[in-house]
MARBA-3410 file (N, C-alpha, C, O; in Angstrom, 1 decimal):
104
175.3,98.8,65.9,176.5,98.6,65.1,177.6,99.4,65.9,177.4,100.5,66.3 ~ 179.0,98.8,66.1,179.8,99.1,67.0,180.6,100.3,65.6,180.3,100.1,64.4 ~ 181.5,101.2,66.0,182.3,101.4,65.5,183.7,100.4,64.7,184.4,100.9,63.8 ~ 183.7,99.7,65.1,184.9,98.5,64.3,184.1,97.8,63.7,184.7,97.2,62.8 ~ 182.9,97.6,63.8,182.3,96.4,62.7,181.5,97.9,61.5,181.1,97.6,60.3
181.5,99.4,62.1,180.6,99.9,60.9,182.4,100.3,60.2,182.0,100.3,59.0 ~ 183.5,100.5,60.1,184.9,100.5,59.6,185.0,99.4,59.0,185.1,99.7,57.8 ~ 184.9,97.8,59.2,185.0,96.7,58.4,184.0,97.0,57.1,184.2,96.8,55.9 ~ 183.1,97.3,57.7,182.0,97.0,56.4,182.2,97.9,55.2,181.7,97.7,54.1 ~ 182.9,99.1,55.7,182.8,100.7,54.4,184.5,100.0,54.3,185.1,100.6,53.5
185.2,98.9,55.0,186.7,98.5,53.8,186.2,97.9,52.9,186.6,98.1,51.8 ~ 184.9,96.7,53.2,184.1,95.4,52.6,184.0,96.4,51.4,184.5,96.1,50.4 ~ 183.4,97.4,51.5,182.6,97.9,50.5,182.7,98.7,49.8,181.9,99.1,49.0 ~ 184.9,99.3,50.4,185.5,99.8,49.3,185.4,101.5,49.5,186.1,102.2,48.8 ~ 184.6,101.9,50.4,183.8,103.0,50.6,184.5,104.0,51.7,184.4,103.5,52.9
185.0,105.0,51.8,185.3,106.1,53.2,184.0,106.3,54.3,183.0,107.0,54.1 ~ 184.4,105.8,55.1,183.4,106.4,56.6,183.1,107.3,56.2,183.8,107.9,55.3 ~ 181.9,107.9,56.7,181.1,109.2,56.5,180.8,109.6,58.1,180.0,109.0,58.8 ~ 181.7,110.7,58.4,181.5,111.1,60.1,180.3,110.9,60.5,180.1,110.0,61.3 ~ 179.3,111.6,59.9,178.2,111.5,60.3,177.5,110.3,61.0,176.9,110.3,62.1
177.8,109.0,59.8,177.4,107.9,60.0,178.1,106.9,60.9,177.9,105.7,61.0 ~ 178.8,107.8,61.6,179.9,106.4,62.4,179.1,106.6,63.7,178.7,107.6,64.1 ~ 179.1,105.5,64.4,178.0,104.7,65.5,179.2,105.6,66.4,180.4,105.7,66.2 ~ 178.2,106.4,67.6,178.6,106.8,68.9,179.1,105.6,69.8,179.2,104.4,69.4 ~ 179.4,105.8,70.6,179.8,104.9,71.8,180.2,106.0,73.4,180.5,107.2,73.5
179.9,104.8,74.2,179.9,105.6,75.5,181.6,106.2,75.5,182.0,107.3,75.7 ~ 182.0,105.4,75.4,183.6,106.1,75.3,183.9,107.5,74.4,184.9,108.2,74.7 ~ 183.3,107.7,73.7,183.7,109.3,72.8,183.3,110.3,73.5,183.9,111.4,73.3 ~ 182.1,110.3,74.6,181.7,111.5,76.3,182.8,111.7,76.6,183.8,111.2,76.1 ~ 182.8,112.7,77.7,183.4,112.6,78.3,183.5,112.3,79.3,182.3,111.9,79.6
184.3,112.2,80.6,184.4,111.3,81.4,182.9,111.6,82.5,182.2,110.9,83.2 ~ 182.8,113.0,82.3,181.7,113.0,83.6,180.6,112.8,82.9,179.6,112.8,83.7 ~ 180.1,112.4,81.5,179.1,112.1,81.0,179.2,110.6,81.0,178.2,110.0,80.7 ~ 180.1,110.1,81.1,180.0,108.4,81.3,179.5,108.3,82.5,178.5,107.8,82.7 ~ 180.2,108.9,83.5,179.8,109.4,85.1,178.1,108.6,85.2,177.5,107.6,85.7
177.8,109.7,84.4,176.4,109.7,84.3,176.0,108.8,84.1,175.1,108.3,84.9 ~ 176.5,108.1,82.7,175.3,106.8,82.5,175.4,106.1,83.4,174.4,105.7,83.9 ~ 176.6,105.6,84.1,176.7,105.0,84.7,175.7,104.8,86.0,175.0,103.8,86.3 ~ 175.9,106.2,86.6,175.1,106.4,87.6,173.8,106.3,87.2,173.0,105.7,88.0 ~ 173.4,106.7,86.2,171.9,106.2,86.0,171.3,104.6,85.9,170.1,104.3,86.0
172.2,104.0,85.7,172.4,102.5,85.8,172.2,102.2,86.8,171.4,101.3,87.1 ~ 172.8,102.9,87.7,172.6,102.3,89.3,171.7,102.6,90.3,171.6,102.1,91.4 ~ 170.7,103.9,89.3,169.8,104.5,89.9,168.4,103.2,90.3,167.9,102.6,89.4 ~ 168.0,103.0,91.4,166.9,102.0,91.2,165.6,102.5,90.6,165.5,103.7,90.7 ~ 164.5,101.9,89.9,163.4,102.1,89.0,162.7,102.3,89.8,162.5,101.4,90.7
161.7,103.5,89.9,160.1,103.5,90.6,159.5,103.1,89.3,160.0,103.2,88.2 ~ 158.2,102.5,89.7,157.4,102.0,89.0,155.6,102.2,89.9,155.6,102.3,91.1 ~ 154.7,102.2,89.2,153.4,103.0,89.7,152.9,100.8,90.2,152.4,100.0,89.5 ~ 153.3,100.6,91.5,152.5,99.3,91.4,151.1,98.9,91.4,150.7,97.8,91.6 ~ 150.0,100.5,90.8,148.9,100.3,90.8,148.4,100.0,89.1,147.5,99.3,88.7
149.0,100.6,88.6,149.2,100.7,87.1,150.0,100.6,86.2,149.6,100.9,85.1 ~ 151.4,100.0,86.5,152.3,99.5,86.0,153.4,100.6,85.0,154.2,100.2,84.2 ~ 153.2,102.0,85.4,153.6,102.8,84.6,155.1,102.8,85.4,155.4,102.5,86.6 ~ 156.2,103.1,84.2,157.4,103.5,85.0,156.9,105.2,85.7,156.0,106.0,85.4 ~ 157.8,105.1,86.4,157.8,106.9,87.2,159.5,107.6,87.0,159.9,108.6,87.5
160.0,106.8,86.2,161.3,107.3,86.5,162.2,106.9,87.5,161.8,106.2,88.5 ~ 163.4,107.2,87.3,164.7,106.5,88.8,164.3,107.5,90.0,163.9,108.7,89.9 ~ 164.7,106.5,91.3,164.5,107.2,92.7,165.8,107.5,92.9,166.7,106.7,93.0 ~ 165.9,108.8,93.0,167.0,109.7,93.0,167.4,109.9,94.9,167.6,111.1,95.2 ~ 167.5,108.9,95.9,167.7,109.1,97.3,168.8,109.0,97.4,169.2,109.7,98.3
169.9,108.1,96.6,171.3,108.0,96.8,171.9,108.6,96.4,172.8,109.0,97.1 ~ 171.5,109.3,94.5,171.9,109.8,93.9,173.6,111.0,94.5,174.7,111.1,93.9 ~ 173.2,111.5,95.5,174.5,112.2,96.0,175.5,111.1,96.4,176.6,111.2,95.9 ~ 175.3,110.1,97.3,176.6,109.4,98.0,176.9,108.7,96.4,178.1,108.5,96.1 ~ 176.0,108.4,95.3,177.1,107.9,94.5,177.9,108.9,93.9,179.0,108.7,93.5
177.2,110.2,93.7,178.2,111.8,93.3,179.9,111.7,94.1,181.0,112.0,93.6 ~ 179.4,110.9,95.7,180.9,110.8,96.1,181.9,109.8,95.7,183.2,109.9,95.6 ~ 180.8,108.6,95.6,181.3,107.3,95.2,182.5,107.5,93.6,183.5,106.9,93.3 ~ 181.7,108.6,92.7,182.5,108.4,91.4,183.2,109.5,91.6,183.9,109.7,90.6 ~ 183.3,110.4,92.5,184.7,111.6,92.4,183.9,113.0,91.9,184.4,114.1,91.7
182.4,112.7,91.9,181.3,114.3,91.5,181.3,115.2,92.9,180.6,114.9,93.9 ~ 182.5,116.4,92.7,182.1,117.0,94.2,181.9,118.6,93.4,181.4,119.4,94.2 ~ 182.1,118.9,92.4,182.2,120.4,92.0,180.9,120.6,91.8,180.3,120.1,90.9 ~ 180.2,121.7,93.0,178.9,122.2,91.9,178.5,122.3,91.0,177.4,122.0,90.6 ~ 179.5,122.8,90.3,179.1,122.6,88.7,178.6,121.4,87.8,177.6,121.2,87.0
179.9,120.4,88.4,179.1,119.1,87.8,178.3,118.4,88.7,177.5,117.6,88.2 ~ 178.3,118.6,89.4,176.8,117.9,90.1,175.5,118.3,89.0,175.1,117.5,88.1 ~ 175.0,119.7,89.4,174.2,120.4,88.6,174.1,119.6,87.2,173.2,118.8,86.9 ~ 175.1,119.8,86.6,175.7,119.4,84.9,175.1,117.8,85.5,174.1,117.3,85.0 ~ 175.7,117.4,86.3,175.1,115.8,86.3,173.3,115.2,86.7,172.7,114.2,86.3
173.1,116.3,87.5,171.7,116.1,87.7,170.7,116.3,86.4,169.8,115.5,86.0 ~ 171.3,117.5,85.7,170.5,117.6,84.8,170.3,117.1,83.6,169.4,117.2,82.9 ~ 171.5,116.3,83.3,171.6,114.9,82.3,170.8,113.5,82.8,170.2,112.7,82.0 ~ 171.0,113.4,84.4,169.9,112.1,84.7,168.7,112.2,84.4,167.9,111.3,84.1 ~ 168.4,113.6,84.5,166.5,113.9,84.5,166.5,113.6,82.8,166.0,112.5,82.3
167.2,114.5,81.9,166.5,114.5,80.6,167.0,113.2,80.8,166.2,112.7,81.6 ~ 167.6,112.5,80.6,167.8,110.7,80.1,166.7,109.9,81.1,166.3,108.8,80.9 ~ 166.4,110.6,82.3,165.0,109.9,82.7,163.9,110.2,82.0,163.1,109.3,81.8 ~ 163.6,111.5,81.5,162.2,111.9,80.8,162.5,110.9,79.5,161.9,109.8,79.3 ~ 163.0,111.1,79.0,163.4,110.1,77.6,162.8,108.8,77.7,161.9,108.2,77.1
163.6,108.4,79.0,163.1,106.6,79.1,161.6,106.5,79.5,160.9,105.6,79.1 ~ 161.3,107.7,80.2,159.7,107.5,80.5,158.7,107.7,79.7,157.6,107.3,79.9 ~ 159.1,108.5,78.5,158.6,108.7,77.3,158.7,107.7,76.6,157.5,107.4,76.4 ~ 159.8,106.8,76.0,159.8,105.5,75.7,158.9,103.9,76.3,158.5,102.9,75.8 ~ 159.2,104.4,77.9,158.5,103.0,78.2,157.0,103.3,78.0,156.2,102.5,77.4
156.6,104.2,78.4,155.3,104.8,78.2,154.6,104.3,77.0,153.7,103.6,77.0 ~ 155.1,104.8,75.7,154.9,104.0,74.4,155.0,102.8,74.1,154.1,102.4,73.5 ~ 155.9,102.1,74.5,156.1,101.0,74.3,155.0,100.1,75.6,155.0,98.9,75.3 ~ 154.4,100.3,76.4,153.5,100.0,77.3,152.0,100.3,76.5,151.0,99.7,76.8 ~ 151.9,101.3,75.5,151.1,101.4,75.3,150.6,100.4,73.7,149.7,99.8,73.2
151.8,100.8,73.5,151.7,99.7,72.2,151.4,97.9,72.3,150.8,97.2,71.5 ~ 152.0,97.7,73.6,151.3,96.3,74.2,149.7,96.0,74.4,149.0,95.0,74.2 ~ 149.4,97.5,75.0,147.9,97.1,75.5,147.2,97.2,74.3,147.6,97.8,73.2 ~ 145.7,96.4,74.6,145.2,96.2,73.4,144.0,97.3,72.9,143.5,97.1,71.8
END
């Protein structure tokens, strides 16, 4: 649910948004945390071609796109690296389960 369609629905329903409940979006980050998804998007997928497990993104470019999007401060590099990993362990955690829930 987008933010403008969960606003229509609490006018439908007569009701005040509840902060809490209002749907995130990549636009409310900030800009070097869009940075990020982004670049994680572009990161290519290793995958185990013996067992079909994901392994997480291959992190070889990872720096020339740091140049590509304007990431030159230590700091946010660092700050950026360490957002790709947790949002890689996440998805590996996720596909993992969901791979497992296929098999029989």
């Amino acid at each position: 649910m987008t933010k403008d369609s969960y606003f229509e629905m609490c006018e439908m329903l007569d009701q005040e948004p509840i902060e809490e409940e209002i749907p995130i979006e990549i636009g409310d980050f900030p800009e070097l945390v869009q940075q990020c998804f982004v670049i994680y998007g572009i990161l290519p997928d290793n995958w185990d071609s013996m067992g079909g497990g994901f392994m997480g993104k291959h992190y070889s470019i990872v720096f020339n796109l740091f140049k590509v999007y304007g990431i030159e401060d230590s700091a946010e590099i660092l700050l950026c690296l360490d957002f790709l990993q947790h949002m890689d362990g996440v998805r590996q955690k996720l596909v993992s389960e969901k791979l497992k829930a296929k098999s029989p």
